[in-house]
Structures are given as C-alpha cells and as structure tokens.
N, C-alpha and C positions, 0 to 999 in steps of 0.2 A: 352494404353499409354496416358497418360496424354497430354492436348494439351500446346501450352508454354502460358508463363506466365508474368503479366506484371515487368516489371523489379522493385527492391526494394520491390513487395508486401510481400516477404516471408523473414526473416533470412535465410543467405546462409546454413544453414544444410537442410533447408527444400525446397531450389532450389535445390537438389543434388549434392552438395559440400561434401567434404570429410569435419568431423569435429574430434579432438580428446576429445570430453568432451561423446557428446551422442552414450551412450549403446542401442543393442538391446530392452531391458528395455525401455531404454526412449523413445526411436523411437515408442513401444508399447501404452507405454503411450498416446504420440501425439496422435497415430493413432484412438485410443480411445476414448478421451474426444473431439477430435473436433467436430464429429456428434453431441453428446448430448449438447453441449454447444452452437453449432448454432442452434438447433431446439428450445430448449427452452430459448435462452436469446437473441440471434444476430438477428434469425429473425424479432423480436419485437422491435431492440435495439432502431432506432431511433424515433420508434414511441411512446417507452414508454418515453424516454429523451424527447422529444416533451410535453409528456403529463402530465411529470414531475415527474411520482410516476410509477413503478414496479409492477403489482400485484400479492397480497401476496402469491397467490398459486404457484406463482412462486420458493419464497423462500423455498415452500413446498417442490415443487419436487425436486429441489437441493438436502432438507436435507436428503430426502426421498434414494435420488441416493448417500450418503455420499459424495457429492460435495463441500458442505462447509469444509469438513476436508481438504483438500490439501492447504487453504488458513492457516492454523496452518505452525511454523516453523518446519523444522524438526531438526532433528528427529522424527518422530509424537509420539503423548502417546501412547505407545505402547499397553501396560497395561490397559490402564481405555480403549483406544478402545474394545478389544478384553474382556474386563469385560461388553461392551456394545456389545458385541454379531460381533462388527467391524473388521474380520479378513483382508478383500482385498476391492480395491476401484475399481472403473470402470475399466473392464476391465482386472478384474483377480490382477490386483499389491495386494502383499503383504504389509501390512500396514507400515511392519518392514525393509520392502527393499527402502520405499521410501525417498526421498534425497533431497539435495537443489536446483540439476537440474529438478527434477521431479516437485518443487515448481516454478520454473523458465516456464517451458513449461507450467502449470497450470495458472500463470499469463499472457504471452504472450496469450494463446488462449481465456482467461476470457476479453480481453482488442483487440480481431483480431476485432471487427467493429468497431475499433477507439473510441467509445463512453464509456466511464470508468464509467462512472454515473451508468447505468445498472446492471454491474458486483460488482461497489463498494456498491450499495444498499444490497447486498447479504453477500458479505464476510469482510467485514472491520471490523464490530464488532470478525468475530472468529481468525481474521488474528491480531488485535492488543490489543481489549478486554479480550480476553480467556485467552492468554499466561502469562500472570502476576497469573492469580487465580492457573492454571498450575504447574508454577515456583516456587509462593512464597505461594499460601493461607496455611492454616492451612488443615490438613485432614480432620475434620468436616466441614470444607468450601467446601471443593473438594468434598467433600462426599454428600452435600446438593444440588449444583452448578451443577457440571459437566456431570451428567448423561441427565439434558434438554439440559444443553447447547452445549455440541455435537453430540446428535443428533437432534437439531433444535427446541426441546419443546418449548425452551425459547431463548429468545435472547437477545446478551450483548453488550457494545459500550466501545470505549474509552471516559473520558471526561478530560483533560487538559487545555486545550485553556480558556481561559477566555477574555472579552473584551479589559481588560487592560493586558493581559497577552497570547500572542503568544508564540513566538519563545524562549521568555525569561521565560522559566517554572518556576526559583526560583521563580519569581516573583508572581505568583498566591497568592489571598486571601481571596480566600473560606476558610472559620474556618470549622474544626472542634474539638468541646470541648466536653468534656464528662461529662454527666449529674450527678448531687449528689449524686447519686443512685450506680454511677461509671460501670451501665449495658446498655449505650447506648453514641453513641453518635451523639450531635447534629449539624446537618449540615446546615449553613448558606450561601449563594453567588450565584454565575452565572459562566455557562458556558455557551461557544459561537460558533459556527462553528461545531458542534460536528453530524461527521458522524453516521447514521444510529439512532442518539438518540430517535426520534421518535417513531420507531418502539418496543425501547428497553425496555425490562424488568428489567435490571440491567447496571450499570456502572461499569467498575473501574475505579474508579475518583481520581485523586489526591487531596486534600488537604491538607490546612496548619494545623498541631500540636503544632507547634511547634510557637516564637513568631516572629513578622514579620523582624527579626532583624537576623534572622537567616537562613535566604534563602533556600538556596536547604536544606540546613540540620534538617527545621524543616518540611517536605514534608514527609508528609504518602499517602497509598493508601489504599482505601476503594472501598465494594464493595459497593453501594447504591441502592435501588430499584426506579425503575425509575417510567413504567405506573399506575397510579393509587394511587401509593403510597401521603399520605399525607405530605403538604406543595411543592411538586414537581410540577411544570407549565413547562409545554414544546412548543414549538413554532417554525413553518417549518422559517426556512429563506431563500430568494428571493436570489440566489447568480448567478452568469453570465454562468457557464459553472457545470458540474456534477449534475443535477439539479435533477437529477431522487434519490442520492442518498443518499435523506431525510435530509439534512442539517439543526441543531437541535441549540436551543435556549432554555435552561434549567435555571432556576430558584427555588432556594432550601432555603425555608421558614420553618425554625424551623426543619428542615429532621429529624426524627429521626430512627438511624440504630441501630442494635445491636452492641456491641462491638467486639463480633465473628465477624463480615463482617470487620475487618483489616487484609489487605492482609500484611504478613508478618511481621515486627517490625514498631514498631512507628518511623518515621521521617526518617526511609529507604527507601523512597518511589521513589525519584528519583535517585538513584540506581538501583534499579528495573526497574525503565520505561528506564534507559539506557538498559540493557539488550536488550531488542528488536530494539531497534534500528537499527541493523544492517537489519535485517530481515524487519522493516517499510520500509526503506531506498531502498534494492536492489525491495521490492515487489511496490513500487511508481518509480522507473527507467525503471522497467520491463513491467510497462502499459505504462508508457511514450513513453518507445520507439516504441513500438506496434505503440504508437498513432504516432507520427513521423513517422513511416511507412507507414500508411494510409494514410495521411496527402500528403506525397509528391511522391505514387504508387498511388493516383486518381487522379493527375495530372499530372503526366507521362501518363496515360492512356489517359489523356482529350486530351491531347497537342500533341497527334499522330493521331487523329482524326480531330481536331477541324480545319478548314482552316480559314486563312487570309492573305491579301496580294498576295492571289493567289497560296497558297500553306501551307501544312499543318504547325501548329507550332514548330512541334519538326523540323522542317529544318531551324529555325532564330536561330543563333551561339547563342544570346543573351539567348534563352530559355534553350538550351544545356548548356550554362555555369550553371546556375541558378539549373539546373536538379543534376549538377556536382558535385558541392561545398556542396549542400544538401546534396547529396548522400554519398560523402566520410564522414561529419561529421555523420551521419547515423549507417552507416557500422565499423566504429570507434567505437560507442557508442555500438552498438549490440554486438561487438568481447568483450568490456570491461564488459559488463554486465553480460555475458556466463561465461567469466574469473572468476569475483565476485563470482560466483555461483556454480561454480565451486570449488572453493577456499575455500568456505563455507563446500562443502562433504567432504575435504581435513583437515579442521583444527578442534580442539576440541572447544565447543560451547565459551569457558573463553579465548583460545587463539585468536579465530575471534573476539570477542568484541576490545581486545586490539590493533590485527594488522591492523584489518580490518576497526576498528569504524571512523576517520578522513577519508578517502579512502573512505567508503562505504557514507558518507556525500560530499564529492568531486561528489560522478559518479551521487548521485543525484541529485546535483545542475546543474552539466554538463547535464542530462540527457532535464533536464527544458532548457534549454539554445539549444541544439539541436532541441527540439519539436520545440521552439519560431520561427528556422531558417525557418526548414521545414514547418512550417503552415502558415511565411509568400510567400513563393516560394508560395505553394500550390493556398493560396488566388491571389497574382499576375499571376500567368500564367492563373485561372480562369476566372481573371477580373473580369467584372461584375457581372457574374456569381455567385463567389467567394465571393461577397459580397450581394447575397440573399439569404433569408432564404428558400428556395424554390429552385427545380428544379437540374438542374446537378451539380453546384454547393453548395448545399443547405449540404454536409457533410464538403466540408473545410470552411464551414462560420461557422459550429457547434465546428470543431474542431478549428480554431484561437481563439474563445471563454473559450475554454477548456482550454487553454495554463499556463494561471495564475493559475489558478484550480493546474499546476505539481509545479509552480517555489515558492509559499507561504506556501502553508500546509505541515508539516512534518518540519518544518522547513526551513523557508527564505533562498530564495538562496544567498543573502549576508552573513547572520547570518553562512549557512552551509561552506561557502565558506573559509572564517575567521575559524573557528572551524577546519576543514583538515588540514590548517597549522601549526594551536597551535597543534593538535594533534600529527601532524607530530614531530613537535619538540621535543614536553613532550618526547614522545620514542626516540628520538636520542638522547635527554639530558641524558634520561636511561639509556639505553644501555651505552655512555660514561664512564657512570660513573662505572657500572658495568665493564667495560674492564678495566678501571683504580684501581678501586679494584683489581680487579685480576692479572695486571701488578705488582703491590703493595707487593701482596700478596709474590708471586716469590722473591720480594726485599730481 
C-alpha cells in the first residue's frame, strides 16, 4: 500500500478519487509511461534546465520508445504509424484506441517535475510542427517528410512568432515570393522565440504570399529546411524560465525552398494554423497546471516541516489561508482541463474547433493566471528560501521564473482573453440567427 501523500501533489483521480472521464485504458496508460518518463527525463530534469540544453540521446530514446507520438493530436495517424511498422505505444495501447485523454495523462506526466523546458525540448516540434504537414501537406510532401519525422530521424518546429509579430499572426512579414523559374520559392525575414528551432531540420513556417495589405488572408505555410540549409542563421536566445527548451532565433537570407514544400493552398495558411489550436492550447494548460501543482504540493510539504515562532508553519491560520485559496483555484483548473479533454474524445475534430476554440483560449489564459497564484504562495511561504536558486527552495524560485514562460507564448493572455469573448459571441450571434431562420421558415 502506498504510504500517503502530500496534499495537491496528484490530480484527484490519481489520489484515489472516483473520476467519470478515465477508463481502465487510461489508468493503464498512467501506469506505464510514468516509469519511463521519470528515468529518462525527471530524473535529469533540473539539472538539465540548470544546464540549459537536453542531451540529444535523450530525444533518441524517446523516439526510439515511440514517446514522441502521444504529443501528436489525436486521433493519431493511424495509417502512416502502422505503415512505419507503429502498431502499440508503451505499454501495449493500441495506436488506434488512443484519445484526447490519453493525450492529457501524456502531458500532465511529461510536465510531473514542474520543469516544462525539459519535456518541451522533446515534443513541441511533433505536438505543433508535424500536424499541419499531417492535415494539410500534399502526398509527395507526406511521403518525403513523414517517415523521419515520426519516427524521430528528423526533426521539425513550428515558426510563427516574429519580433514584430507575436500574438498578432496577420501581422508577420516574412515574404515569400516565388522565383522566375516559378520552381522555388524564395524566403526573406525573421523568426523569433521559436521552440525547439535549433535543433530543427525543418519548419512550418508561416509566411506572407500574399501583399501586406491583406493580413491573415495573404498567409501560407511552408515547409522550410532549417540546419544547414543556405541563407538560414539560427541563434539560441537567453529567455528567463524554459531554458532547456532550445529557444531559437532564425534568420532567412535569400531561403530558397521548393514549391512542393507549400503546405496546402496559398494564403490558406492561417486557417490551417487555427486548426490546432485547440490542441496547442489544452497541451500548454495541461503542463501549466502540472506546474501549478508542483509549485504549491512543495510547499505544502515545506510548511509542515519547516518551524517558526515555535511551531511548525502549516499551524499560522495566515499560511492555511494562502494553502486554501491556491488550492481551490488549482482543483478548479485540473476539473476544467480533464473536462476539455474530455470533450475533445466526445466531439468530431471541425466541431471542437468551432465550440471549443474561444473556451479552449479562456482555460489557457486562466491556466497562466492560476500558475501566477500558485508560484507566488509557493515562493512566499518559502521565503528566503523561495527566493534562491539553491537549496530547498531552489524549485519554486525555478518555477516563479517559469510563470510568464505559460501566460505569453501561444498567445497573450490579454490577447486570449479578448478572443473567448468575441468567440463566444460570433456563435451566439450564429446560432440566433439560425433559430430565427428557422422560426421564419415555419412563418
């Protein structure tokens, strides 16, 4: 029997809570990847975040263990797996049985030692890169592409972000214009912040086709070749929290791609990058909250220990409030997360985009907003402690650092915040209108 456990460290299904989302299946699942993923990534976690880079045999054995596949959306490819010889993941799961909660337990345990850097080094290229070549590439693209890239031969990144261009993707103005020849085209600009690009052999990159006057609508996506390739300069950047997880600084001088390497139609490109969104979104709530876990379960654990005043901490009212308030927004965020997730095995991939997409931009702005609470409790009941990079406190001084790292990338939490309600609306105005048709109709 298990001995007990510090309070908040686990989502209640896995304190022994009755839950109605996880199947035998899933419970299987857990029970399976938490070993392999604490031996090869947690045990190292904070020493590699320390050290700032991963090493690469690392990424080896993952692909080796088909570990990187669970960071794909599912449904998984069914088909090109099992054409790469891909029947079952760790653990016996069938390739074809797995779900969006199975994707859910595969993030919460890629993200159990708080430190996201580690795990995001690993999968963010197959979790947000892959899916578009997936969805939208041509079969000769797939066909070229996909056999390194999932099984780990090769490896791909998202690049959107530009220096002048965050949260506001129309806005990107990286060209790309196609050569005289009309068999290439050539790629000019910068990208900024761009996970895992260092490492990457390939992009899909967004750029402009289209003229700059035409915003989202003139946006394509291209795949580009990243290491080695001519006129590409790439460059680690210094950023405060996720450090391990190669934070990339791209520079594209004359690039030239093939014309095959356009993912889908011209100036359909953010289109396409909606698509996953929903999927970006719950897979950056679902480390968050992990890390919100960590965060305010190693200080509950400090603060039953730790004495002052002549008795230990968790007996001043002041720190049980502090424990309280954290906790319930915590347990809040973990129930609506499971829900999401849930709700994702439940609807077909074009009805989640629609119901889900404002919603699933809401839980990860809330998600950031919850971490912030929890990691500042954490650091405060630390004290000192809490604020060196060393010693008992030396994980919530790593994780308060981490914090901005959830509430920016993927989209600003002001920016997502805003966007949930216009979303909201658009479909209520819909639907209205659609009822009143249909009232109409009867007339």
């Amino acid at each position: 029997m298990a001995g007990p456990r510090i309070p908040f460290s686990e989502p209640p299904w896995l304190m022994g809570l009755p839950s109605p989302y996880f199947s035998a299946s899933h419970r299987a699942w857990q029970a399976a990847i938490r070993p392999f993923v604490q031996t090869y990534l947690h045990a190292h976690a904070v020493e590699w975040e320390q050290a700032g880079t991963v090493p690469e045999h690392v990424f080896s054995e993952f692909a080796a263990a088909h570990m990187l596949i669970p960071a794909l959306p599912a449904p998984l490819p069914v088909a090109w797996l099992k054409r790469l010889g891909i029947h079952t993941l760790l653990g016996g799961l069938p390739v074809d049985q797995f779900d969006a909660l199975h994707g859910y337990i595969y993030g919460d345990e890629m993200a159990r030692s708080g430190l996201v850097g580690p795990g995001a080094s690993l999968t963010t290229g197959m979790a947000f890169g892959v899916p578009l070549i997936l969805k939208f590439g041509s079969e000769e693209l797939k066909e070229g592409l996909l056999p390194d890239l999932l099984t780990g031969r090769k490896r791909c990144c998202i690049a959107i972000t530009e220096p002048d261009a965050g949260s506001d993707v129309a806005g990107i103005v990286t060209t790309a214009v196609k050569s005289a020849d009309g068999k290439e085209w050539i790629v000019n600009g910068s990208k900024k912040w761009i996970t895992n690009g260092i490492w990457s052999d390939y992009a899909s990159m967004a750029v402009r086709t289209g003229s700059p006057e035409s915003g989202a609508n003139g946006i394509s996506l291209l795949v580009v070749p990243l290491k080695g390739h001519p006129g590409v300069t790439m460059r680690r950047l210094n950023v405060s929290g996720f450090v391990s997880s190669g934070t990339t600084y791209i520079e594209l001088n004359d690039v030239r791609v093939p014309v095959e390497n356009l993912i889908g139609k011209e100036n359909q490109g953010m289109r396409y990058i909606m698509t996953n969104f929903n999927h970006e979104r719950l897979a950056v709530a679902t480390g968050t909250t992990r890390q919100a876990r960590v965060a305010l379960s190693t200080a509950f654990e400090y603060v039953l220990k730790r004495v002052a005043f002549g008795k230990p901490l968790i007996e001043q009212p002041v720190v049980r409030h502090r424990l309280a308030k954290a906790g319930a927004l915590l347990e809040s965020l973990t129930a609506w997360v499971e829900q999401f997730a849930f709700q994702m095995t439940q609807l077909p991939s074009q009805q989640a985009d629609v119901q889900l997409g404002g919603l699933t931009a809401l839980l990860k702005a809330h998600a950031g907003m919850v971490f912030k609470e929890c990691a500042d409790v954490s650091v405060l009941l630390f004290g000192g402690n809490g604020y060196t990079k060393s010693g008992q406190g030396m994980l919530a001084e790593m994780l308060y650092r981490e914090v901005m790292g959830t509430r920016i990338p993927g989209g600003s939490e002001d920016v997502l915040l805003d966007l949930a309600v216009r979303q909201l609306v658009k479909i209520f105005s819909i639907q209205t209108k659609m009822l009143m048709a249909a009232e109409s109709s009867k007339l």
